[in-house]
Structures are given as structure tokens and as C-alpha cells.
N, C-alpha and C positions, 0 to 999 in steps of 0.2 A: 539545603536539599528540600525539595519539592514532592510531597510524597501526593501520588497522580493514584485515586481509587477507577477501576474500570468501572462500566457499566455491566448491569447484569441482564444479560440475552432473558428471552421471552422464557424459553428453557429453564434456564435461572432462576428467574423468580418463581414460576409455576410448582419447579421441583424446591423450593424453602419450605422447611416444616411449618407445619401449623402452629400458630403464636395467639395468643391472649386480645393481643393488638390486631386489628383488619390493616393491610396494606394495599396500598395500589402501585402496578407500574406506572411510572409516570419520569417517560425520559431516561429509561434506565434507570432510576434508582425505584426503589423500595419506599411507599412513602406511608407514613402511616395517617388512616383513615380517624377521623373528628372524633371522639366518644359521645356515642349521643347521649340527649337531655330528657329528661320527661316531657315535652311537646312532640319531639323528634319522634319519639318511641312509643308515643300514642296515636301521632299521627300515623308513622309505621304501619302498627297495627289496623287501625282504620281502614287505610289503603287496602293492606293486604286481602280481609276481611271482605271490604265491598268488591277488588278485583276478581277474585278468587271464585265468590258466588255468578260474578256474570262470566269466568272464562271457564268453567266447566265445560268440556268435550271443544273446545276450543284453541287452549293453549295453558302452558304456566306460567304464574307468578312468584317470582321468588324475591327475596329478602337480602337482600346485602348479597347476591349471587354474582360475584365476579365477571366480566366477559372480557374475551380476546378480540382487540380492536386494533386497527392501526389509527394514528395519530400524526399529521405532521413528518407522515413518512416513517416513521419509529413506533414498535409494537408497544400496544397499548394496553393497559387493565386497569379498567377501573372497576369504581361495586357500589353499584346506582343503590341507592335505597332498596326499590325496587324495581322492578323489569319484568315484562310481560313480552313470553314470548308466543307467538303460535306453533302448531302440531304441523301448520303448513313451512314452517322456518325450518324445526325442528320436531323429528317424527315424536309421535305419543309414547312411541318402545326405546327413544333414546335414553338411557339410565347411565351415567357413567359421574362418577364422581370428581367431576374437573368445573373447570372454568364454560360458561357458556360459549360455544364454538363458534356462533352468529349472530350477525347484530337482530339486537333484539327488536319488535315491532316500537314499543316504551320504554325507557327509562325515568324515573324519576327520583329526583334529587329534592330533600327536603333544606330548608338553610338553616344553617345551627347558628346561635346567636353569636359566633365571633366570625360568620361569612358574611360577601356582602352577596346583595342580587345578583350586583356586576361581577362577579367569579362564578355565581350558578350559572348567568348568562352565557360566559367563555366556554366553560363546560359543556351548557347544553349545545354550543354551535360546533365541537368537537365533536358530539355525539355524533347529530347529525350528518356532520363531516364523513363519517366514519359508516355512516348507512343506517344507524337507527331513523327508523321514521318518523317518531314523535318524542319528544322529554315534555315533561312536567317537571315546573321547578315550583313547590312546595313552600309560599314565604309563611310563617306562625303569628309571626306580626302584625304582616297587613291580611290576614285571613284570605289569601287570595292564592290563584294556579295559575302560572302563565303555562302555555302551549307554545312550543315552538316547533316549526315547520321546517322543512326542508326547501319550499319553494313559496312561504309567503311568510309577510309581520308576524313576530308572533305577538301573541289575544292574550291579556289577563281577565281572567273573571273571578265574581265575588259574588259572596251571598246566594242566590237562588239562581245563576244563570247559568245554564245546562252545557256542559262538558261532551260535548256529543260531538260526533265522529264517526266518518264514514270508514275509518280504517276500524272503528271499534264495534262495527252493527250488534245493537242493540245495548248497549250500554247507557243507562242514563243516570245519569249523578252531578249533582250541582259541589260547588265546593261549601256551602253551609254543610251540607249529609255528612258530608267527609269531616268537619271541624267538632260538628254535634256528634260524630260518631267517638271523635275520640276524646272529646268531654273537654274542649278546649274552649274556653269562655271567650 
């Protein structure tokens, strides 16, 4: 006998209590999210840090914040690093303790050292998929950010080349700021 586990509706997973462990939907199941490492969690903070100071009266940024996506036709949740949303996505007075309800403008994904690029890469064209407008995929190793678009290549940049963006006016930040911010040699 063949014992057959259901998948757990959108419902489902949102209503599972709070655990130790981060999970994501993915496919129905419950999957749980990398433990980050010290690059992961300085860069983290980095990000958060320089996002944060330029999205003032703008929009938020949040930290491992969940959002409700579809995927490949099947609801979706995953929990970007972080994500930046605008106040025009979502209002400045939406306060509710859930899952982010709309894709977000950013997501980005940092890769922990048992990922490859090529899975941040799958991920971020799901994102995309799914209506966020931009990922950042986050490598520790080659010190660098790729951008990926919805409608063009995505760009890696390194060192001192400016991460600048019309969807992001006035943001300027190279990826060295971001590496030296979070003290990554």
C-alpha cells in the first residue's frame, strides 16, 4: 500500500503555526527555507540598511517577508531575502500580520554556499513570472548582483558599477557599498 500525502492549499500553509524553521510553499508542499550563514546575514543586513534609508516615504523593505504568488499555475510563497515594496502597490496604512498580498516591485535572493546561481536564476524567472518586477540575485563569492528583468538580459555588475534604475529613482548603490557594508572581504 501506497500511502499518497495531499498537498496543502494556499490556506494551509498560511494557517501552520509559526516554527523555528522559515518555510516556503512550493508545489504544495511546505519546504523549508536554507539557514543562513554569516555572509548571508551580513549581507542581509547591508541590503536592508541601504534599502530602507533610500525607501523612506516610498515604500518597505522587509526581511525574509513571505509573499502570496502564483507559480506555474499553483499558489505560490516564497520569502526573498528581501523585498521592497512600494506604498503605491501597497498602501502606507496596510498593517496586517500576514503574508505580503502583492508582488512585490524587488525581491532578492542571496545564494548560500550549497546553492547554485543556476537555481537563483530559476527562481528569479519565477518571480518575475509571477509579476515582480526586478530580483536581485545576491552571489558572496563572485562579489557581484545580477538583475533580472522581465523584458530584457539580465546585467551582473561588480565592484563600483551603479545598480541604478528607473523603477528605483533615486537609488544609487554600487555592489562594492553593499559588500563593504557588510564587512565581506
Amino acid at each position: 500500500m501506497v500511502l499518497v500525502k495531499d498537498k496543502l492549499t494556499l490556506q494551509e500553509f498560511l494557517a501552520l503555526p509559526e516554527a523555528d524553521i522559515t518555510c516556503e510553499l512550493v508545489d504544495g508542499e511546505a519546504v523549508p527555507k536554507m539557514s543562513p550563514k554569516l555572509f548571508h546575514s551580513t549581507l542581509t543586513g547591508a541590503l536592508f540598511v541601504l534599502l530602507s534609508q533610500w525607501s523612506q516615504n516610498r515604500g518597505r523593505v522587509g526581511i525574509e517577508w513571505s509573499v502570496t504568488l502564483t507559480r506555474r499555475g499553483q499558489d505560490w510563497v516564497p520569502v526573498p531575502d528581501l523585498l521592497y515594496v512600494s506604498y503605491s502597490r501597497l498602501a502606507a496604512d496596510w498593517m496586517q500580520n500576514e503574508a505580503c498580498p502583492v508582488p512585490p516591485e524587488l525581491a532578492i535572493e542571496i545564494i548560500s554556499p550549497d546553492q547554485s546561481f543556476g537555481e537563483m536564476s530559476e527562481k528569479a524567472t519565477d518571480y518575475l513570472n509571477a509579476g515582480v518586477s526586478r530580483v536581485w540575485v545576491v552571489d558572496p563569492r563572485a562579489k557581484s548582483i545580477t538583475i533580472f528583468y522581465p523584458d530584457a538580459p539580465p546585467q551582473t555588475k561588480r565592484g563600483d558599477a551603479a545598480l541604478t534604475d528607473s523603477l528605483f529613482e533615486g537609488l544609487q548603490l554600487t555592489p562594492q557599498q553593499v559588500f563593504q557594508q557588510a564587512g565581506i572581504p
